[in-house]
VOGU-3710 file (C-alpha; in Angstrom, 3 decimals, decimal comma):
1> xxxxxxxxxx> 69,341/-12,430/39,682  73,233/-11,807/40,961  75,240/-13,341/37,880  78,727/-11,922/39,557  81,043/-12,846/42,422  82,350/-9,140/44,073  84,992/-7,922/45,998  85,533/-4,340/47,290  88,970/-3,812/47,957  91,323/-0,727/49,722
11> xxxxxxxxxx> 93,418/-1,256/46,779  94,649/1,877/43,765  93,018/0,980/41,086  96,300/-0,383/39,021  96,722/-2,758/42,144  93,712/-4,263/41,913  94,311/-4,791/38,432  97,687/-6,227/38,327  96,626/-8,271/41,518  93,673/-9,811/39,937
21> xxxxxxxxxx> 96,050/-10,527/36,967  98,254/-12,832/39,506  95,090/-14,430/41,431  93,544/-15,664/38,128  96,869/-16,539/36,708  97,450/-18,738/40,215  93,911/-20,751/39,531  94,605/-21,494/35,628  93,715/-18,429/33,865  95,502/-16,681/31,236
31> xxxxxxxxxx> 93,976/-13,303/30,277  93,181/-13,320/26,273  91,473/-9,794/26,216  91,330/-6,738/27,707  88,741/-4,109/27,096  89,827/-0,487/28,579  86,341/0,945/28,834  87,459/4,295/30,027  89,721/4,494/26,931  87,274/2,979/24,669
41> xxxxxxxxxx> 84,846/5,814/26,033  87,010/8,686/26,033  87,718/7,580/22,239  84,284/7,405/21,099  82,044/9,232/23,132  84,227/11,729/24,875  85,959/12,992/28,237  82,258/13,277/30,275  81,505/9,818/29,387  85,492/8,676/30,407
51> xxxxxxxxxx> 85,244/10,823/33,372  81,845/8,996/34,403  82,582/5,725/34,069  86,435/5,820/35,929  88,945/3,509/35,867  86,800/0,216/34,299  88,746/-3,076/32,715  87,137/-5,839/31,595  89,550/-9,459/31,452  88,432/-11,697/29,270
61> xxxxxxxxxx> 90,083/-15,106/31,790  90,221/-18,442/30,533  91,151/-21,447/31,801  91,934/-23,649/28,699  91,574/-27,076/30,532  87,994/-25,927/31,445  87,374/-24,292/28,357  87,931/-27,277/26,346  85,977/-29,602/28,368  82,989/-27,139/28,151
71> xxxxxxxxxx> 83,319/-26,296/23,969  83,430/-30,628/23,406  80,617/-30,860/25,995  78,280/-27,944/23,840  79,888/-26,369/21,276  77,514/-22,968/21,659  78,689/-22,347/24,755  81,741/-20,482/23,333  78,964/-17,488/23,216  79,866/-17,504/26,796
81> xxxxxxxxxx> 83,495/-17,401/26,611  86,007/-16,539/28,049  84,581/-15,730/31,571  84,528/-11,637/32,164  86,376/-10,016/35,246  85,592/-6,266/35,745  88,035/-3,976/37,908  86,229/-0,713/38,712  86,681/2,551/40,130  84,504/5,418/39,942
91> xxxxxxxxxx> 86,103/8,650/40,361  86,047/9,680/44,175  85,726/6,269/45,251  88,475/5,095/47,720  87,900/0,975/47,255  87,997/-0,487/44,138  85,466/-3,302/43,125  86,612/-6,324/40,945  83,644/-8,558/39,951  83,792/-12,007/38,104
101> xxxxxxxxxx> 81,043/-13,480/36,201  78,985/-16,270/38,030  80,044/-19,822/35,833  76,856/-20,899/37,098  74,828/-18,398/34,474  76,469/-20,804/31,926  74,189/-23,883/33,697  71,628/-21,408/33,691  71,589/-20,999/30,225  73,050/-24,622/29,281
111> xxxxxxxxxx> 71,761/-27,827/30,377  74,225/-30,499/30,259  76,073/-32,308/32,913  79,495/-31,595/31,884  79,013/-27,552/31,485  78,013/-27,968/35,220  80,878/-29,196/35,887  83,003/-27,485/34,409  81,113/-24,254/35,439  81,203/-25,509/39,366
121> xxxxxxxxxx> 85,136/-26,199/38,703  85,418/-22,365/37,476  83,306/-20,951/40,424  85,561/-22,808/42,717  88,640/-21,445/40,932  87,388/-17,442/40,297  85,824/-17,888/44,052  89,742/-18,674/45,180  90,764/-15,656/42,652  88,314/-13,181/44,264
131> xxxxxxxxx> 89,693/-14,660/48,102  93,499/-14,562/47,215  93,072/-10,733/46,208  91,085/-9,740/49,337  93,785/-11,680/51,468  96,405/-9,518/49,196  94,734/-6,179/50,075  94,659/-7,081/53,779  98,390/-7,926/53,929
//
């Protein structure tokens, strides 16, 4: 079962990043975390476990609009929230991949009509994300 959208881009790393940033910000989406899991690594488990996992971001996106219709529609579904987007760049690697989570798991693992649409509203919008920053990288 695929429950991401990916992209693998000839972008640096910190472009990727910081273009992601602008295509999610273009379809709604503000960024409310950010998880450095190289840092977080290197902190608790060491330089071999930074160095093998390379450059790795998760972005917690939301699109408020859509996140309110889905929270009034089933209140659980918060569990699910905010939808993930992972940069990533092993070391040696010369693309970087940026993956977004699948809104559809959400229907998946929900069952009402309005987290489907709202879930088929996000996949159109983190779709659009994913095509702006392969049109970026081409450019």
């Amino acid at each position: 079962m695929s429950y991401t959208h990916t992209i693998t881009v000839d972008l640096s790393y910190s472009e990727a990043v910081e273009r992601t940033r602008q295509a999610l910000a273009a379809q709604g989406f503000g960024v409310l975390t950010e998880i450095d899991i190289r840092a977080t690594f290197e902190k608790k488990l060491g330089a071999e476990a930074a160095q093998a996992v390379g450059d790795y971001v998760i972005l917690g996106a939301c699109n408020p609009g859509l996140a309110s219709r889905a929270l009034a529609a089933e209140p659980e579904i918060g569990a699910l929230l905010p939808c993930n987007v992972v940069v990533r760049r092993a070391a040696g690697d010369t693309a970087t991949t940026v993956e977004a989570i699948d809104p559809q798991t959400m229907v998946k693992l929900g069952g009402s009509q309005q987290v489907g649409e709202v879930a088929d509203d996000a996949d159109t919008r983190l779709r659009a994300a994913l095509q702006a920053i392969t049109d970026s990288s081409r450019s």
